[in-house]
VOBA-1610 file (N, C-alpha, C; in pm, whole numbers, padded with zeros to 5 digits, always signed):
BEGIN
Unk-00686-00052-09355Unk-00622-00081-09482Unk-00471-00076-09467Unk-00416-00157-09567Unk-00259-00109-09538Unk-00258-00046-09705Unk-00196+00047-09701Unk-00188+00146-09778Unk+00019+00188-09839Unk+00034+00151-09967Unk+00146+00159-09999Unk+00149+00331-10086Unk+00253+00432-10071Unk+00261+00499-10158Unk+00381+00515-10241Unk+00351+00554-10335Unk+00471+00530-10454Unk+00545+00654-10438Unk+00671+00698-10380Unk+00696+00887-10365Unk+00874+00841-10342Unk+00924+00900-10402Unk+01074+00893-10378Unk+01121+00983-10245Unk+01044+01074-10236Unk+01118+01204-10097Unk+00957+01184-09989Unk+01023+01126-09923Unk+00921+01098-09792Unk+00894+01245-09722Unk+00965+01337-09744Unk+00992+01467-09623Unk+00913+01589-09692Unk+00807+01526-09831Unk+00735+01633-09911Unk+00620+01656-09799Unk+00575+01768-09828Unk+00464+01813-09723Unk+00362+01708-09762Unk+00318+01692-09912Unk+00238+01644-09985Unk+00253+01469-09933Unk+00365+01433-09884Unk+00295+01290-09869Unk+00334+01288-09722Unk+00391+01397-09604Unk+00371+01336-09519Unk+00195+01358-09475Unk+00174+01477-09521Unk+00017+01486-09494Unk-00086+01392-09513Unk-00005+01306-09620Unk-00131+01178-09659Unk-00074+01058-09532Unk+00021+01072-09528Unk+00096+00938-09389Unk+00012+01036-09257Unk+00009+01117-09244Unk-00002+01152-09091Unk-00206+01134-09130Unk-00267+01170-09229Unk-00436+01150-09178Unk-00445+01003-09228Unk-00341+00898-09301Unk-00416+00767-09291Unk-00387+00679-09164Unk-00262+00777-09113Unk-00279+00652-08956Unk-00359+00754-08868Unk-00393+00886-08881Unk-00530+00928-08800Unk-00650+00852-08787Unk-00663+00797-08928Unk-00787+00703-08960Unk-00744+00568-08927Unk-00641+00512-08875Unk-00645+00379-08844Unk-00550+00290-08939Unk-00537+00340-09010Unk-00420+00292-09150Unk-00330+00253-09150Unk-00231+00153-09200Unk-00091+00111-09207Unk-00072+00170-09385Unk+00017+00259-09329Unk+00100+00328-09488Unk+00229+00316-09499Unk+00330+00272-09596Unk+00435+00257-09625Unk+00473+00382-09744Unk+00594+00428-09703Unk+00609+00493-09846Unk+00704+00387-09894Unk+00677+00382-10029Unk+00789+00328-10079Unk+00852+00373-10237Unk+00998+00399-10207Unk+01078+00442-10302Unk+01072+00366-10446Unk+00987+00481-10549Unk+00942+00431-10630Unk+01070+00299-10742Unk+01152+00434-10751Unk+01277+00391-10839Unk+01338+00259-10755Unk+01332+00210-10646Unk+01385+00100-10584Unk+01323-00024-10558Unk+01193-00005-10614Unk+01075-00120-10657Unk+01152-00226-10800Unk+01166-00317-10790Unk+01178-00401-10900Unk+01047-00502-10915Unk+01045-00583-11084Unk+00896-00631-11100Unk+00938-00774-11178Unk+00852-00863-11087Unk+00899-00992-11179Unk+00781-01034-11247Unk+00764-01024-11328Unk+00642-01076-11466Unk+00656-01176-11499Unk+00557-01263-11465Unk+00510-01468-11456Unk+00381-01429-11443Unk+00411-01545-11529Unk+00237-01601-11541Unk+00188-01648-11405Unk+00044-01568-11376Unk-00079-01622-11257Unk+00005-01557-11153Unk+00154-01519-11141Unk+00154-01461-10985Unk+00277-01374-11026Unk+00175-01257-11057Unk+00274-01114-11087Unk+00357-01065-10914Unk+00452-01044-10939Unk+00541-00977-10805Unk+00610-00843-10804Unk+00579-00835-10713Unk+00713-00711-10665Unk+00828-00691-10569Unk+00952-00650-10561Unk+01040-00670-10460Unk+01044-00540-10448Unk+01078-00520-10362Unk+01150-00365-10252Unk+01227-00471-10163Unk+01372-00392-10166Unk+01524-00406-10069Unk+01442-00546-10011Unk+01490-00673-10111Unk+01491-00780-10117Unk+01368-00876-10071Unk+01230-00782-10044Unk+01131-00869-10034Unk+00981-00865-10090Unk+00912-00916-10115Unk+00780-00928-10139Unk+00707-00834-10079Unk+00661-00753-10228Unk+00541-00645-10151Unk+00383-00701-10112Unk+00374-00728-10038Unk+00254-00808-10052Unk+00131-00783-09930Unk+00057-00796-09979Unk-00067-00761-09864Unk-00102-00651-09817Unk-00074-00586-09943Unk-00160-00386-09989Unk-00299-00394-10071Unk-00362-00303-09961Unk-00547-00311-10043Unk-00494-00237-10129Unk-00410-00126-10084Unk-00440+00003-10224Unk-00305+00105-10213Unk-00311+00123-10318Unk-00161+00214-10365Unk-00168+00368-10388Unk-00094+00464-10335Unk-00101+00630-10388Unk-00028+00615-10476Unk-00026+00674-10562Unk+00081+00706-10692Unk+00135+00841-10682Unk+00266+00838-10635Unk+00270+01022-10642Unk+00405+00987-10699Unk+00389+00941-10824Unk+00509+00987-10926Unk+00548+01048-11008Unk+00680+01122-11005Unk+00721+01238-11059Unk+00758+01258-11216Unk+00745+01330-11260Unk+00711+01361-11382Unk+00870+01285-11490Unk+00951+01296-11425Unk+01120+01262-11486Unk+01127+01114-11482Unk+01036+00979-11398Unk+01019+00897-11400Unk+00906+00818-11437Unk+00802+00889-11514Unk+00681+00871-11530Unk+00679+00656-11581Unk+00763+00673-11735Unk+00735+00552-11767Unk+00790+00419-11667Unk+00894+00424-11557Unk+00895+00323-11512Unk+00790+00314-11356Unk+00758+00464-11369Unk+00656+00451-11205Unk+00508+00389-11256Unk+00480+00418-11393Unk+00358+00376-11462Unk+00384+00184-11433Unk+00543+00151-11487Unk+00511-00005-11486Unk+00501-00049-11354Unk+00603+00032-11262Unk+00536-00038-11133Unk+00375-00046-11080Unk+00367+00065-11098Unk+00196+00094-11089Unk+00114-00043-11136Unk+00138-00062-11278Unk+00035-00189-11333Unk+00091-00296-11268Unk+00212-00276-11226Unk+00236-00482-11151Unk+00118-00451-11022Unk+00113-00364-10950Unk+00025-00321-10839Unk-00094-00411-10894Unk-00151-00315-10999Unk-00265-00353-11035Unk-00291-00469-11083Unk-00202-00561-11138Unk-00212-00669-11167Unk-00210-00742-11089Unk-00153-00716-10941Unk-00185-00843-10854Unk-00334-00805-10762Unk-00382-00674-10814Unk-00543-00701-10762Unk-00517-00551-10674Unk-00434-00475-10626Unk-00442-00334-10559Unk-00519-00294-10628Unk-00613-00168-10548Unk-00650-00087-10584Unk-00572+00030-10621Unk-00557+00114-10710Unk-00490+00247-10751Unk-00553+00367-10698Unk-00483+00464-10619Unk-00642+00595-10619Unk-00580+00654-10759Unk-00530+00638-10849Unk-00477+00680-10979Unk-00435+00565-11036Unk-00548+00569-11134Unk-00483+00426-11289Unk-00359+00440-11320Unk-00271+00335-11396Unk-00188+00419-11478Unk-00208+00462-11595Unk-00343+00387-11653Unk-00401+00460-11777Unk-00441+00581-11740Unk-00490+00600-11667Unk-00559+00770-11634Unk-00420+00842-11618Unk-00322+00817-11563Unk-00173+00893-11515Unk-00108+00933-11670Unk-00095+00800-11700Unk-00085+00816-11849Unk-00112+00908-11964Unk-00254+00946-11993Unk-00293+01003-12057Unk-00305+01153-12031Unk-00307+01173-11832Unk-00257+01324-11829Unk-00140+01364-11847Unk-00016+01270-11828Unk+00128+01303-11855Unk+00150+01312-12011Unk+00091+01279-12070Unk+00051+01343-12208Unk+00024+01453-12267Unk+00098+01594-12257Unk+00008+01723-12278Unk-00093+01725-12395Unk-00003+01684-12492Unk-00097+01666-12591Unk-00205+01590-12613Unk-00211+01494-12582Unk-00283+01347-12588Unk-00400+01379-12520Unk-00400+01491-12354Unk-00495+01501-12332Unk-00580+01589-12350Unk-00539+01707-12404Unk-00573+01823-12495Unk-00658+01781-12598Unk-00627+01632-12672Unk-00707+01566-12804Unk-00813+01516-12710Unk-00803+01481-12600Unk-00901+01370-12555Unk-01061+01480-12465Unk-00991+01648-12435Unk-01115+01692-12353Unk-01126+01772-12489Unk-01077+01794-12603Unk-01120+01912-12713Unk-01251+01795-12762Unk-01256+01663-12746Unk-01268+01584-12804Unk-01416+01570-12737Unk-01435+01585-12589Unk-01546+01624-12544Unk-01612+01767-12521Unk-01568+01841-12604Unk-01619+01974-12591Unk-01572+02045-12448Unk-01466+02013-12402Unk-01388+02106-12312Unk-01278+02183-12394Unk-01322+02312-12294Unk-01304+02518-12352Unk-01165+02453-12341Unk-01077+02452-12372Unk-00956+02509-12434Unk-00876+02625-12492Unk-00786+02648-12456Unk-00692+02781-12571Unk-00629+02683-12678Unk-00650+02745-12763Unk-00628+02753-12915Unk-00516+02685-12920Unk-00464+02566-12960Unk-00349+02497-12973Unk-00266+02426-13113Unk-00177+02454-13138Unk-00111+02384-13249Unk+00006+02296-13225Unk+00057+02225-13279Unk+00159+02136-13283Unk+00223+02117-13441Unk+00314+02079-13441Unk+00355+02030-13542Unk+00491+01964-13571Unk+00544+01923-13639Unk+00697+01864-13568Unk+00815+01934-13676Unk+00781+01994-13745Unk+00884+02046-13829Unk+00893+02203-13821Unk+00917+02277-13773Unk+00987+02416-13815Unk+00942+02489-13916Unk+00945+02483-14018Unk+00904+02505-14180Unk+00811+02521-14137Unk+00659+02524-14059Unk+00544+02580-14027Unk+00593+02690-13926Unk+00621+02714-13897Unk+00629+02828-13751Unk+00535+02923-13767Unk+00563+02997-13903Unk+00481+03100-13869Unk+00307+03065-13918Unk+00291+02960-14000Unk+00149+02889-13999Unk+00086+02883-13845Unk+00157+02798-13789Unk+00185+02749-13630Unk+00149+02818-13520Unk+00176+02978-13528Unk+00158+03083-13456Unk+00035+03189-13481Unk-00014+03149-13626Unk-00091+03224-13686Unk-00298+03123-13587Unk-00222+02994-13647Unk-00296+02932-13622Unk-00333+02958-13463Unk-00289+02978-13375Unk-00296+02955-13196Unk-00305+03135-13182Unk-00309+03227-13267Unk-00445+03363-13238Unk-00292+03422-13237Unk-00170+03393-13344Unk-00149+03529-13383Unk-00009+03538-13275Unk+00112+03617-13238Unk+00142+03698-13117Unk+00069+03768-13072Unk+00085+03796-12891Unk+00195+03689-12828Unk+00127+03540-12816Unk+00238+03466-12818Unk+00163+03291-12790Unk+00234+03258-12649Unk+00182+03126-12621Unk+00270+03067-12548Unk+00345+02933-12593Unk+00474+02906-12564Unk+00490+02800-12596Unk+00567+02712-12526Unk+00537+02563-12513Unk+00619+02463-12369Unk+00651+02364-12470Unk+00731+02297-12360Unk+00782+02173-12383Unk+00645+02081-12375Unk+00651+02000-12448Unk+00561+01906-12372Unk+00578+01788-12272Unk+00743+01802-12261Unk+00755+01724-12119Unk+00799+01786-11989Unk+00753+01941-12012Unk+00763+02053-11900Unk+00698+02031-11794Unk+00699+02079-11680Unk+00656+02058-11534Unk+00742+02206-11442Unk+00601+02194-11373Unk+00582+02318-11259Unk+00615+02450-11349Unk+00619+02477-11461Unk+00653+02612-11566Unk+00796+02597-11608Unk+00849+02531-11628Unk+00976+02519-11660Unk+00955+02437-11844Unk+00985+02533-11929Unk+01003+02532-12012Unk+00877+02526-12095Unk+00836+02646-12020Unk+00732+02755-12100Unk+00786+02873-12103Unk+00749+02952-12235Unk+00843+03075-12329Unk+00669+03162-12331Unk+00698+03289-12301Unk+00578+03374-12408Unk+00676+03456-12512Unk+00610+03373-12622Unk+00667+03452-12763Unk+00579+03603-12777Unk+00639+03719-12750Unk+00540+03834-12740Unk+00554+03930-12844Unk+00628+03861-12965Unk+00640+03910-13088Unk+00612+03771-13239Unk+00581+03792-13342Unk+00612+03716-13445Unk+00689+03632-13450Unk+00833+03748-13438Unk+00926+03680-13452Unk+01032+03598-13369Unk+00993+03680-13257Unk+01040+03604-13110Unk+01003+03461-13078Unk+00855+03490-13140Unk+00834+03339-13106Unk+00852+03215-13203Unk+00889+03303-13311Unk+00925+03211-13436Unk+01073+03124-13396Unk+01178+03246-13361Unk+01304+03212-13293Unk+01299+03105-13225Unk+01191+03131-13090Unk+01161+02978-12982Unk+01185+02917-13027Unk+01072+02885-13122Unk+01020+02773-13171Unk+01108+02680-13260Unk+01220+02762-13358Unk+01287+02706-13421Unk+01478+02673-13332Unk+01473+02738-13197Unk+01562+02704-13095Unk+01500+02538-13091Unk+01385+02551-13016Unk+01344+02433-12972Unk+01364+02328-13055Unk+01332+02291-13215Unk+01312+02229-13259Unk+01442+02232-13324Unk+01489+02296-13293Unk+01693+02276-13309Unk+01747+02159-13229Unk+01696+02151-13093Unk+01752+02078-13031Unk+01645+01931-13036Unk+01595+01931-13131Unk+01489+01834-13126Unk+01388+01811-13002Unk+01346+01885-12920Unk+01251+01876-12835Unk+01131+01928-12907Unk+00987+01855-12863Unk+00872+01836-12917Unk+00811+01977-12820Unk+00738+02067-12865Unk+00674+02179-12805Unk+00492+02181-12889Unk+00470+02254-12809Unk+00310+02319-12847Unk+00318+02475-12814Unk+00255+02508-12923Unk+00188+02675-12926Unk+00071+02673-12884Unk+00025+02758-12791Unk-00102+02812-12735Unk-00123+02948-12765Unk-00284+02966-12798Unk-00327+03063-12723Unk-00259+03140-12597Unk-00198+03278-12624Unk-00216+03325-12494Unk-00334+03441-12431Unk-00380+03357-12296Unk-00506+03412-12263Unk-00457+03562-12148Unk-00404+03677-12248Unk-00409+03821-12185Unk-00510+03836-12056Unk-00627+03811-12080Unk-00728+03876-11989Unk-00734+03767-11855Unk-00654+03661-11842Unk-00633+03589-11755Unk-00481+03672-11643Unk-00429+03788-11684Unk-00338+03810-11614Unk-00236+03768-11508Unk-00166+03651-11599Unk-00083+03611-11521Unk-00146+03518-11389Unk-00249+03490-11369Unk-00342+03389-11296Unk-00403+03259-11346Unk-00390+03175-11242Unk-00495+03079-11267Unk-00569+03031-11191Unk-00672+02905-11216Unk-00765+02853-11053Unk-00659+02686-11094Unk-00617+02644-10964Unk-00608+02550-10936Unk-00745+02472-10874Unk-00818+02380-10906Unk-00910+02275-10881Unk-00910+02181-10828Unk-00878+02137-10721Unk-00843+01968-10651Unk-00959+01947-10688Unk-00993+01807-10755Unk-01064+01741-10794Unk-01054+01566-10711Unk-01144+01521-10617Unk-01149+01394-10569Unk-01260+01343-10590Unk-01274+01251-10689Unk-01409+01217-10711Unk-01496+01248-10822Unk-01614+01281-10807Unk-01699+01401-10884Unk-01719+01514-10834Unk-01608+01579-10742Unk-01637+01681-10668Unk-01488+01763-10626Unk-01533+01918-10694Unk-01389+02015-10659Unk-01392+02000-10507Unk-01320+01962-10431Unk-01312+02009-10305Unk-01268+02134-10270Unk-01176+02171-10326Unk-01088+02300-10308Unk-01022+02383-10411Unk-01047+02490-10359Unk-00965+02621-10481Unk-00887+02728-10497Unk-00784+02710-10536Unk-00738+02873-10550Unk-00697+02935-10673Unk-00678+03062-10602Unk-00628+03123-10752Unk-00468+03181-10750Unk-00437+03134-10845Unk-00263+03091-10877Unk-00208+03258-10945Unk-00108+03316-10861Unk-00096+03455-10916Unk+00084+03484-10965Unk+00095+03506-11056Unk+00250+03467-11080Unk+00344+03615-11037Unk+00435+03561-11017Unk+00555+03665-10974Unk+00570+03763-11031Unk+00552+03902-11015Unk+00583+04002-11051Unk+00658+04009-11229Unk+00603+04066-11300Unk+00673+04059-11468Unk+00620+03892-11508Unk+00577+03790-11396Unk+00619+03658-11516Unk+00480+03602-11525Unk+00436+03555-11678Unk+00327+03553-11667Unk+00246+03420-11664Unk+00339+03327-11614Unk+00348+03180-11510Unk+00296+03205-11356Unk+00176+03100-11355Unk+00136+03096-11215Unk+00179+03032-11137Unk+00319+02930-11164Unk+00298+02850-11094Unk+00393+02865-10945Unk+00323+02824-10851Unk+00383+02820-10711Unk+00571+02848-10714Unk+00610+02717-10748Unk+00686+02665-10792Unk+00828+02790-10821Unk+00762+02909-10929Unk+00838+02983-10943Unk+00814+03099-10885Unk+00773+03099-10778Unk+00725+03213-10680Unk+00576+03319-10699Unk+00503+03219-10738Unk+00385+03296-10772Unk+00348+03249-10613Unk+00154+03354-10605Unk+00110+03347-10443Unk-00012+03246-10498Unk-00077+03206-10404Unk-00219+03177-10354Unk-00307+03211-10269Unk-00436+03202-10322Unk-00571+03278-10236Unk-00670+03168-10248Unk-00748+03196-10127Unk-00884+03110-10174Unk-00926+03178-10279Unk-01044+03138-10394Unk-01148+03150-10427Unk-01241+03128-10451Unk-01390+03167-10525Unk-01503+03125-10543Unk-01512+03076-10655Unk-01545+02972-10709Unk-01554+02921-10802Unk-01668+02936-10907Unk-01711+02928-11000Unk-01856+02946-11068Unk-01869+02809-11108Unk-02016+02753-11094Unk-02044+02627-11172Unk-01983+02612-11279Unk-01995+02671-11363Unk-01923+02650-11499Unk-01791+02612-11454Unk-01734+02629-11379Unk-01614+02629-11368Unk-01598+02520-11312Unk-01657+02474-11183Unk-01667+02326-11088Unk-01677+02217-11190Unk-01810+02262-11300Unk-01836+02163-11367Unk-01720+02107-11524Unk-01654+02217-11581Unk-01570+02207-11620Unk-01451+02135-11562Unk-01391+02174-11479Unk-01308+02079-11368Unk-01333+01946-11301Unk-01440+01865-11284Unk-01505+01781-11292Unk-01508+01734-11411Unk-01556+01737-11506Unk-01565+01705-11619Unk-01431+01664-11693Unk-01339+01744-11669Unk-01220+01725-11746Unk-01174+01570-11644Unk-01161+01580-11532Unk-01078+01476-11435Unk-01175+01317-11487Unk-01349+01310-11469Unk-01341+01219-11585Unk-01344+01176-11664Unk-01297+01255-11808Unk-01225+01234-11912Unk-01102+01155-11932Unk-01022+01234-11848Unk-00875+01139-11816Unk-00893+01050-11751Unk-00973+01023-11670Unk-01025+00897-11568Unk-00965+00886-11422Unk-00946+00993-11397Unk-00856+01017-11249Unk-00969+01032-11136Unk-00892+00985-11032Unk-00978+01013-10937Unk-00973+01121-10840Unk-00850+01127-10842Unk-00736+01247-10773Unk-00688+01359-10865Unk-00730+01459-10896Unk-00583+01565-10979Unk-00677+01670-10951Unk-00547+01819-10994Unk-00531+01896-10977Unk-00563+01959-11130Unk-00700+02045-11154Unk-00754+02076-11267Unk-00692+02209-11267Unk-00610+02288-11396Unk-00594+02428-11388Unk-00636+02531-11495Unk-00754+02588-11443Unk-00819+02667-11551Unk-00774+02803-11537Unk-00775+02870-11671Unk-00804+03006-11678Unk-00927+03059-11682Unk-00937+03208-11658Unk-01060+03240-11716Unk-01048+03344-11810Unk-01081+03284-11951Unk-01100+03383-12093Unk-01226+03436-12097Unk-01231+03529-12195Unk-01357+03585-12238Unk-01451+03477-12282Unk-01435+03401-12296Unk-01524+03315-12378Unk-01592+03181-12256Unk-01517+03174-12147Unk-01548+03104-12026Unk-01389+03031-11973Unk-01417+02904-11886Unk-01311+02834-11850Unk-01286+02768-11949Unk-01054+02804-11964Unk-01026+02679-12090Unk-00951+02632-11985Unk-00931+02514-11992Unk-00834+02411-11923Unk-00694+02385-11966Unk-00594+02423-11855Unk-00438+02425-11926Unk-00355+02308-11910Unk-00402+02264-11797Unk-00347+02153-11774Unk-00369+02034-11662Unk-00377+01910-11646Unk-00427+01857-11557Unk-00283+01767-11465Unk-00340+01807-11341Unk-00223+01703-11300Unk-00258+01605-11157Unk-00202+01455-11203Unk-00243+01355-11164Unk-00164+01374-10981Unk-00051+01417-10997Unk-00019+01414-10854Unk+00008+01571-10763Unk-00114+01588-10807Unk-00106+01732-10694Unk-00039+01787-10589Unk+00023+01922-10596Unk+00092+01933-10477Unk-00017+01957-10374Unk-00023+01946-10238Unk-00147+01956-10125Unk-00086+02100-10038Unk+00020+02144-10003Unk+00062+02279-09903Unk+00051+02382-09959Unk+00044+02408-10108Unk-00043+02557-10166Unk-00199+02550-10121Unk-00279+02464-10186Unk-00401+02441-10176Unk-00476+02415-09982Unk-00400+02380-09920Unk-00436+02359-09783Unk-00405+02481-09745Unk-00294+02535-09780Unk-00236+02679-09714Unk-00349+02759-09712Unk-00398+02817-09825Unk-00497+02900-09926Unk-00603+02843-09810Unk-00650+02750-09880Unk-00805+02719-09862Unk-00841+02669-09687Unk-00689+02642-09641Unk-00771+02545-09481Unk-00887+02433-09483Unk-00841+02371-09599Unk-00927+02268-09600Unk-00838+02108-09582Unk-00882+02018-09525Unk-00810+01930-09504Unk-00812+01824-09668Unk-00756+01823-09762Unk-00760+01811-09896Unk-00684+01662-09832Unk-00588+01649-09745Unk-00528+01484-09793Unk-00628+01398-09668Unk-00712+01458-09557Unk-00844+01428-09561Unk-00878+01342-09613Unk-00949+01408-09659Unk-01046+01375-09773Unk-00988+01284-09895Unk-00879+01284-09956Unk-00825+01180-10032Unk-00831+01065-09918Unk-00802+01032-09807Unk-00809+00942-09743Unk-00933+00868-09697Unk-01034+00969-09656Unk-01188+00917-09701Unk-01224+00839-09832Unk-01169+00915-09958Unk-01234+00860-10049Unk-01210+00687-10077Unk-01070+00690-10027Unk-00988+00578-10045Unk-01077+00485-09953Unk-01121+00537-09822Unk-01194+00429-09766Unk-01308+00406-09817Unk-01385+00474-09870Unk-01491+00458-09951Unk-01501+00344-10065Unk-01407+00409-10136Unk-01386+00328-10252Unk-01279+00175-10324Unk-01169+00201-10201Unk-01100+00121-10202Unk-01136-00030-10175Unk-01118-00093-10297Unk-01181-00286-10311Unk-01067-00358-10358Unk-01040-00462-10306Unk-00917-00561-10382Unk-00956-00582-10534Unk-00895-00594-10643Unk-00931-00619-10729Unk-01030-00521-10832Unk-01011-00390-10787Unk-01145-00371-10810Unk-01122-00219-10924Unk-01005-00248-10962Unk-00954-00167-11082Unk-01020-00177-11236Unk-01079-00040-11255Unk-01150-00036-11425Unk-01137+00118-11434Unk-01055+00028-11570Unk-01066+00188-11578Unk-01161+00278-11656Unk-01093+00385-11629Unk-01216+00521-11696Unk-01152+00590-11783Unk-01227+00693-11831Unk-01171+00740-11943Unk-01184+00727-12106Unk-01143+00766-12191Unk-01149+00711-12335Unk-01047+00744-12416Unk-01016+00699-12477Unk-00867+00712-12518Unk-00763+00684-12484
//
């Protein structure tokens, strides 16, 4: 196959690992700099240029675009798809997980466990808002936050009333959660390829902070997963319709709620932890499944 990926920093662990097992397997892979893709839209023969030429004669595309460029890596993505690539990530499926909210409506919507969530866009609710999502302490993010950055635990009433009305000072859109205490500052990360968790760990946050994520110096471990939990994680990935992401559950008293899903997984926590060959196996699947033309999507909503 010749194999294009969409990644602005070639030198991430995460995509040289996918370049070094698809030419293990025989592969021609290009990275190519997402933001430096331009798209010419005509009728019957959609195009693309990169540094002045025709992208042309790719079975199939990685998408590993970053969260600060989402809407123009999404349009490159569909010119892909419009001239017949395969995606191992839709941009409808990318779409709807870069959505916090949107996809929160779409697995509450199939009876996936969740923490308790509110929204609202005006201030003048706050303390409705907080009452509603179980009271202090809550949590509360941005909803165009990434890797824990601009998530708050409100661990009073009024503290988190403050957040909330900071935030919506500066006009940024947030959500109140549930915060799940008995989850201590942990979570399970889920690589999800397919219909099947391949790999797992559990996400432990930095000393005082009660964020798991890598990112801000939390650790990783393997762990064991419980069906409920595989199957929950599974379940959520096709909802959104992904083929690839990174499922992250807690565990509450009540079972696994799902916090957040993400379409472009980091791979050097999860390989570290687990010793499992995770971009592997994304590269298998791709040979498996990868067809010209052969994009439908999944999902609902």
């Amino acid at each position: 196959m010749k194999i294009g990926m969409l990644a602005r920093n070639p030198k991430l662990y995460s995509h040289q690992r996918l370049v070094e097992e698809a030419k293990a397997a025989g592969h021609e892979i290009n990275i190519i700099n997402t933001t430096k893709v331009y798209v010419n839209i005509t009728t019957h023969h959609p195009d693309l240029r990169y540094k002045g030429e025709s992208l042309t004669g790719y079975d199939a595309v990685i998408p590993r675009i970053g969260a600060s460029i989402t809407f123009y890596g999404l349009a490159v993505l569909r010119q892909f798809e419009m001239m017949g690539v395969w995606p191992l990530n839709e941009s409808v499926a990318i779409g709807r997980s870069r959505d916090k909210l949107r996809s929160l409506q779409l697995l509450s919507r199939k009876g996936i466990g969740l923490p308790v969530t509110a929204f609202a866009h005006s201030d003048d609710f706050a303390d409705d808002v907080i009452e509603i999502a179980g009271g202090a302490p809550v949590v509360i993010k941005l909803l165009e936050g990434t890797q824990g950055i601009g998530v708050v635990l409100g661990e009073t009433h009024n503290s988190a009333k403050s957040v909330i009305e900071a935030f919506r000072g500066v006009k940024v859109n947030i959500m109140v959660q549930e915060y799940i205490k008995e989850a201590g500052g942990s979570d399970i990360r889920c690589l999800v390829i397919g219909d099947r968790v391949i790999a797992a760990m559990k996400r432990q946050g930095a000393k005082g902070d009660f964020r798991s994520n890598l990112h801000r110096g939390g650790s990783a471990d393997v762990i064991k997963i419980t069906p409920e939990e595989r199957s929950t994680a599974t379940r959520a990935a096709s909802i959104m319709g992904l083929n690839v992401c990174g499922v992250d559950l807690l565990r509450s008293k009540h079972g696994p709620v799902v916090m957040e899903i993400n379409s472009s997984p980091g791979l050097e926590g999860i390989e570290t932890a687990t010793k499992i060959n995770v971009a592997g196996e994304i590269i298998k699947f791709m040979e498996k499944n990868a067809k010209p033309n052969k994009t439908k999507t999944r999902g609902n909503g």
